[in-house]
Structure formats: C-alpha cells, structure tokens
N, C-alpha and C positions, 0 to 999 in steps of 0.2 A: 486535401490540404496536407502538405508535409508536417513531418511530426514538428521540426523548427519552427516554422508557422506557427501551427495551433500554441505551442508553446511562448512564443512570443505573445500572441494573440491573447491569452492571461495575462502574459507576466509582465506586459511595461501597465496595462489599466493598475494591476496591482502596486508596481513601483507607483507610479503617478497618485493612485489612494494616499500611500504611504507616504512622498514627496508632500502633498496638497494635507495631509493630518499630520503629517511633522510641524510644517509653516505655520499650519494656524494653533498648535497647539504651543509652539513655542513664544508666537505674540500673545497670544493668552497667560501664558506661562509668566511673562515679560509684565505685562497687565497689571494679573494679581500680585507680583512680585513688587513694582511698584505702590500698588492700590494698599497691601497689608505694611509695606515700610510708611507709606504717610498715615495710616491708623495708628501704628505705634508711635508713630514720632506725635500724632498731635496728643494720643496719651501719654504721653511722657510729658510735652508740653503743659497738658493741663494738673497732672501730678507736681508741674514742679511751680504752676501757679499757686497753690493749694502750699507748696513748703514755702512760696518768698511768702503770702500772706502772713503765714504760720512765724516766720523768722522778724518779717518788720513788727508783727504783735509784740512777740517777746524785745526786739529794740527799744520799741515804744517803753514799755515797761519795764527798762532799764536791767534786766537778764545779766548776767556773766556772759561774755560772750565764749567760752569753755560751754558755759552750763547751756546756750541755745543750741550750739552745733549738736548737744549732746540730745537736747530731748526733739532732733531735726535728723538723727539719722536713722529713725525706724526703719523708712522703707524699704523695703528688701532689694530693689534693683539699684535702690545709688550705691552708685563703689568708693563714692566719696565726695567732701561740702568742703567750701572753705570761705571765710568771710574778708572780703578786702573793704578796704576805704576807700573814700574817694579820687585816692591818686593810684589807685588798682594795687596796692601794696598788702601782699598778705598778713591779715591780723591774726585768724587761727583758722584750722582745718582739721577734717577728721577723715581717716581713709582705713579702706578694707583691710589693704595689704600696706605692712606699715612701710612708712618714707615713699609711698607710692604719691603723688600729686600731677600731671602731667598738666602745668600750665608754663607758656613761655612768654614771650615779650608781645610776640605777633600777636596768640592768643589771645592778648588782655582789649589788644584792640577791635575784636570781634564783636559784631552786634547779632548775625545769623547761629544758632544753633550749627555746630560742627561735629561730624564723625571721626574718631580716632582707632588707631588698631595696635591691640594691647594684647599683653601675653595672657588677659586674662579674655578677650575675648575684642568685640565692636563697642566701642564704647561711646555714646552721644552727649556732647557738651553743651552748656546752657550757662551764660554770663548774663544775670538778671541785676539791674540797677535796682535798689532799694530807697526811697526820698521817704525820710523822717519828717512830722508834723514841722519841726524844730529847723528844718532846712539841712540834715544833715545827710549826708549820700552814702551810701555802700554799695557794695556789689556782693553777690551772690551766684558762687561758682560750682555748678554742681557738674560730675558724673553721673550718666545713668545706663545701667546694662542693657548692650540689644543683645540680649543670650536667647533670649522666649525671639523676637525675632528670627535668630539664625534660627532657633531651634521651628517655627513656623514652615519656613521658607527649604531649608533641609528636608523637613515633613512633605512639605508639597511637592519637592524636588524626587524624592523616592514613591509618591503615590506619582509624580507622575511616569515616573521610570515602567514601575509596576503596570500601570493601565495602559501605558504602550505597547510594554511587550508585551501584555494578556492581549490585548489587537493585532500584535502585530505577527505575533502567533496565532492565532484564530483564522489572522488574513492567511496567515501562510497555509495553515490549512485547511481553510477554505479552498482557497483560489489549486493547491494542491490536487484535492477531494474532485474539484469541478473538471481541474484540467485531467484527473484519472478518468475520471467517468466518461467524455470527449474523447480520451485515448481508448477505453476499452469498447465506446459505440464507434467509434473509425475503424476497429481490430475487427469487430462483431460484424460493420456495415462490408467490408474488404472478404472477410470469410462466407457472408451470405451473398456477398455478389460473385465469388468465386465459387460457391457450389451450386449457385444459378447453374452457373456455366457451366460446368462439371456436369451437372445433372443434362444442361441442354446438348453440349457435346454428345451423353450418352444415350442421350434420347434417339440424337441421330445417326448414333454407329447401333443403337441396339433396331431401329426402323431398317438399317441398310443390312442389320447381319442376318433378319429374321426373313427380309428379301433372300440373301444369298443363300439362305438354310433351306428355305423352301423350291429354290430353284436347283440346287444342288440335290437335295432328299430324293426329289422325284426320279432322275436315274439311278442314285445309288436304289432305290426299293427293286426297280427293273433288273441292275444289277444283281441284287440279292436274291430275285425269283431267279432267274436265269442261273444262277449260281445251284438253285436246290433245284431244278429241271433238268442240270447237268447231273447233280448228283443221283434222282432218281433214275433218268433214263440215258445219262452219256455212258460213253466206255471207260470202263474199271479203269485206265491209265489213264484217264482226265479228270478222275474224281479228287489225287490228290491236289492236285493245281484249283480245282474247283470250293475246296476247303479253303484253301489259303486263300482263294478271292474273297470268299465270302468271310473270313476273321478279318482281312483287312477291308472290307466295307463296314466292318460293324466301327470298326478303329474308327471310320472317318466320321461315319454317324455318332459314334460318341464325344467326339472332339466338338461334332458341332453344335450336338444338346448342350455339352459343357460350355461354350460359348454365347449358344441362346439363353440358358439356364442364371450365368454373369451379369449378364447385360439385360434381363428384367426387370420391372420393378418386383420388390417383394411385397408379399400380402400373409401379415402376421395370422396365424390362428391358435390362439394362447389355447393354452391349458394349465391344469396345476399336474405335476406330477414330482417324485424323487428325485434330483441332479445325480444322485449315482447313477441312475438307472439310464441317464442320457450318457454321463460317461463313460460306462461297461459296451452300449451300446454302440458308441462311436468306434470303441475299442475292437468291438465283436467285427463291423462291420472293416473294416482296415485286416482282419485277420483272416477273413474269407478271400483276400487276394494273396495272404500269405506276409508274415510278417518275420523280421530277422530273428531267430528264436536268442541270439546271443544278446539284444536287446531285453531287459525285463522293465516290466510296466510296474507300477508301487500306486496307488491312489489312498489318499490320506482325508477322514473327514470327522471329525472330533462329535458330532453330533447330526445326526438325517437332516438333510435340506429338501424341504419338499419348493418348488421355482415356479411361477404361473410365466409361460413362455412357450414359444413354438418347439414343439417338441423334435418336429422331424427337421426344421432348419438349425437349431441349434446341435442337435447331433454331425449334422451334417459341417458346421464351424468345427464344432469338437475334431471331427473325423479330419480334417482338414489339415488342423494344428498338429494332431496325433500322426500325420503321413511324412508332413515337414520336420520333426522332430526324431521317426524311425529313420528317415530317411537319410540325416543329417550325421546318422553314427554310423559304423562297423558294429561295436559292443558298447555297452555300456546300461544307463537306465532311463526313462519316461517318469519323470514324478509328476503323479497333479493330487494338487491340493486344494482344496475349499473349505470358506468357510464366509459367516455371516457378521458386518461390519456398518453399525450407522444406516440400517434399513438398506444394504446393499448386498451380493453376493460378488465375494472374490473370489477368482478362480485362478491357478498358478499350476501353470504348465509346461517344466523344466528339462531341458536335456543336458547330455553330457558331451554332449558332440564339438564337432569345430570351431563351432562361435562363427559371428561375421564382425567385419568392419565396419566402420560408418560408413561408409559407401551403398553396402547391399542395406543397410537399416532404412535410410535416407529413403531408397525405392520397394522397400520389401514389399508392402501395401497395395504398390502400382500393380493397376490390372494390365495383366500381359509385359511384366517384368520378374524372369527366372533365370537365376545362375544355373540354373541344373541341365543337362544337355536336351533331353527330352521332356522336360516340366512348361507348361505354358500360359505359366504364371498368371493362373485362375484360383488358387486354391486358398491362398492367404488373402487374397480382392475379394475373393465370396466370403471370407471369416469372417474380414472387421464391417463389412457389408450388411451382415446378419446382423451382427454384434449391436452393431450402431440403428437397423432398425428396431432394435429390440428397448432403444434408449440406453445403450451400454458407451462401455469405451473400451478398447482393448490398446495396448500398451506391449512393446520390445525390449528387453534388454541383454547385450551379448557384448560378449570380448572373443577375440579372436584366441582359440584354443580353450575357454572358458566355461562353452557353452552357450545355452540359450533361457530365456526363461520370456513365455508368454503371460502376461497380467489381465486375465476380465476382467472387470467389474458390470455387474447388472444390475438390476434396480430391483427392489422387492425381496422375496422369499422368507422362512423363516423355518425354525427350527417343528420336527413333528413333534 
C-alpha cells in the first residue's frame, strides 16, 4: 500500500468521525440551547406570576401606586416595572438605569412575552392585564434580564468548544499514533522482506562461490606442489620463476578464502574479554603487513571496558576499519575512541584522510564495491556484517577532504 493510500485510509474515517461528531453535536448543542431558553423563559414567566399577584394585592388594598412599584422591584433580574391603565397609558414606573423604559405603541398591543436587545444585555418583556374585584383594569409591564441565560448558554458554548478540541485532538492523535505505527510495520515489513532477499541472493552466490572455490583450490594445490617440486629438484634458473608461481597462487588462494570467508554465514562465539586488547590487537595484526609509519595511531578510553563478543571476528572488523583508514591517508593520524553509553559500547574510529562524497557513502557497505584500484571491496561488507551480527550498528560520516569517522555501537559491556 502506497504511503498516500494508507494515509488516506486514516484520514477521511477520521474527517468523517469529525464531520458525523460536529453534526450531532451541533443539533444537540441547538437542543439544549433551545431546551434551557424555554426553562428560563417559563421561570421568568412564573416569577412574574408571583409580582402581578403581589402588585393586584397591593391594588386591592389601595397602595400608592409610587409605593407598589416600590415594594415590586426587589428582584434582582427585573431591570424595570411600570404600571399602565386600562387604556395602556403609563401611570408610573421604576427602572435600573434611570429614563430607561423601552415601551412603544406596537408594544402595548402585545399579548405574547417578547425579546429585546439592550445595551444592557437580552431583555424579556411581559405585558400582564391586572382585573380588580371592583372592575377596574391595569396592566403590568415588566422587564426581566436573560443575563444568567446568556451567561448559561456562553458557558455551554466554551465547554463545548473545550470537549471538542480535547476530541478532536486526541482524534488527531490517535488516528496520528495508528497511522505512525502502520507506517513504521510497512518500513519494518519492506526491510524484512528486502533482507529476505538479500540474505536469499547470498545464499545463492555464497552455494555458487564455495562451488567455484572448491573447483578452482584443487589445481591451484597441484599447482603449489609442482611449484615446491620445482624448487626442490628443478634447475637453479627455474627456481626464481617457480617462487613467483608459487606467491601468486597463494594470491589467488587468498582472494578466494576472502571471498568464501564474506559470503558465510557467521557463528558468533562470545567471550568476555578487554576492548583494548581487541583494538591493540587489530592494530598489531595490520602492522605485521607493514603500516605507513607517517600515519600515527592514538587510542583513547577514559576507563577499561571489558565486552562479551566474538573476540577474533570483531578484531577482524576492527582490523578491517583500521586498513581502510591507513589506507585512506599519506600522513596524518588513526583516533579511536570508546566509551560506554545507555548499556551500550561506542566505538569512534577517525581519520585525517580524504573524506568521500556521498556517492562512495551511498555504496561503501556493498560487498564487492571499492574505489581503490586493487581493493575488492570485502573489507568494509565483512565489518558491518560482523558488527550487525553482534546486534550492533555501525554508522559513516565523511566530507570530502574532512576525513572520515567510523561510529560502533554494540550492545552490552561495562566498565572493570
């Protein structure tokens, strides 16, 4: 599945969650928003049953009409009362904010409760008839605050903001989280089915080369007696010809251990021993073929690292690194350094030499790929080869005239 695909493959179920929990949360939204404006309107309604009682008592009982509005405007949400007759003609009134009154002609002829919108907020209107024992009529005009409404419905409006985006973030990281893990089993399933392959390729160049080593060995050995039969009993002018045959059959014989040697599988046999003692060792063994003396070696380890690992393959990696890195300079110097990091050993193995470009990085790795004229590009394939059955990882980094720097990491060791 292309990365697009899978990608998609999240991402519309996700929009569509989203799309389908917007909808129903905005009719729900829509609902309560309705559901809590007729709660307050029928308690308002019933608060303002409760003042006309309160206002035709005092009629009855012949009040000041000054002195009813007055003992009628406790409640805290009216913003204002005013008493008309029965020809809707204001007789008095009392309001929050003074000369505030908001009644007009249309108004008077209202018999439904109405909403208005005022500097001071939503304000709900109630034009309630009054009938006196006596037959006498009034009206009763109140305002009263939807403040606690707005303020309800504002309230709901930011929890609901809130619980969306705490969803709609969650979704994102969910559906993120699932699509990463999908991306790195497609990365993981692409890399095991390519070193399938890898491995099966080598399987069958290493069956085809150990064919050819074996059919090739048997005359060069023939060759190599015949070569010391010369030297024992041919004539002293064929002996030097007979030398040279016999170094260049060792040539070919060694090229093609180094070949079968690549193309094995490896079979670890740990031990615990010193990492210096493997790195002097690698060292020692590169100087028994003769080493640039203008190059100088530095090894650096702030404390003994004793390593449980194969002792004679990893020298043999070391040894490997350490040829590619003399080889690499004229003068200059070899650092390697180690040290221990998070249950792991690092090992940093630097030179001063030419550096490569991204080009030779790209293939440095590949077995049977060397820029060097007669190198055949076994030496750095058998490194990370080792490295990697060891459960390691080794790592490049170089600039061209820069240098070079090899990075181990292995798993394990600790300090003596």
């Amino acid at each position: 599945m292309k990365r697009a695909s899978v990608f998609l493959f999240f991402l519309l179920p996700f929009a569509g969650i989203v799309v389908i929990f917007s909808l129903f949360s905005s009719l729900n939204r829509v609902y309560i928003k309705r559901k809590t404006t007729d709660l307050v309107r029928e308690q308002l309604k019933a608060t303002a049953a409760i003042l006309k009682v309160n206002v035709l008592h005092f009629l009855e009982e012949r009040y000041p009409l000054e002195k009813i509005l007055d003992l009628s405007t406790g409640e805290e949400d009216i913003y204002y009362l005013a008493l008309l007759d029965s020809r809707k003609n204001i007789l008095v009134w009392r309001s929050r904010y003074e000369g505030y009154l908001p009644l007009s002609k249309e108004d008077v002829s209202r018999t439904e409760p109405w909403t208005i919108i005022s500097p001071a907020g939503r304000i709900l209107n109630l034009l309630e008839p009054l009938s006196l024992k006596t037959g006498e009529l009034y009206f009763l005009y109140a305002g009263y605050s939807l403040s606690r409404l707005d303020e309800i419905i504002a309230r709901f409006d930011r929890n609901f903001l809130l619980i969306f985006g705490f969803l709609l973030a969650a979704g994102i990281l969910f559906f993120f989280g699932v699509f990463g893990l999908q991306k790195n089993y497609l990365a993981k399933t692409r890399e095991a089915e390519e070193e399938r392959k890898e491995k099966e390729r080598f399987r069958e160049i290493s069956a085809f080369t150990s064919a050819v080593a074996h059919e090739i060995k048997n005359p060069l050995n023939s060759l190599s007696l015949l070569c010391e039969l010369i030297l024992r009993k041919g004539p002293p002018e064929a002996k030097t010809e007979a030398l040279q045959a016999k170094a260049e059959v060792g040539k070919i014989s060694e090229i093609i251990d180094r070949f079968s040697s690549a193309l094995k599988p490896l079979r670890l046999k740990k031990e615990e021993f010193p990492l210096q003692e493997a790195v002097l060792s690698a060292r020692d063994s590169l100087a028994a073929t003769g080493l640039n003396p203008a190059v100088n070696f530095r090894y650096s380890e702030p404390r003994p690292i004793t390593i449980f690992a194969d002792r004679e393959l990893l020298i043999q990696a070391l040894a490997n690194l350490l040829r590619n890195a003399y080889e690499a300079m004229d003068k200059g110097a070899v650092l390697v350094e180690v040290e221990t990091t998070r249950k792991k050993v690092l090992i940093r193995l630097a030179d001063t030499g030419k550096g490569m470009g991204q080009d030779e990085l790209d293939h440095l790795f590949d077995a049977f790929f060397s820029t060097k004229d007669r190198g055949m590009g076994i030496g750095l394939y058998l490194a990370k080869k080792i490295i990697e059955a060891h459960n390691g990882r080794i790592d490049v980094r170089s600039e061209p005239g820069r240098g070079t720097t090899f990075i181990i990491q292995l798993p394990g060791g600790r300090h003596e």
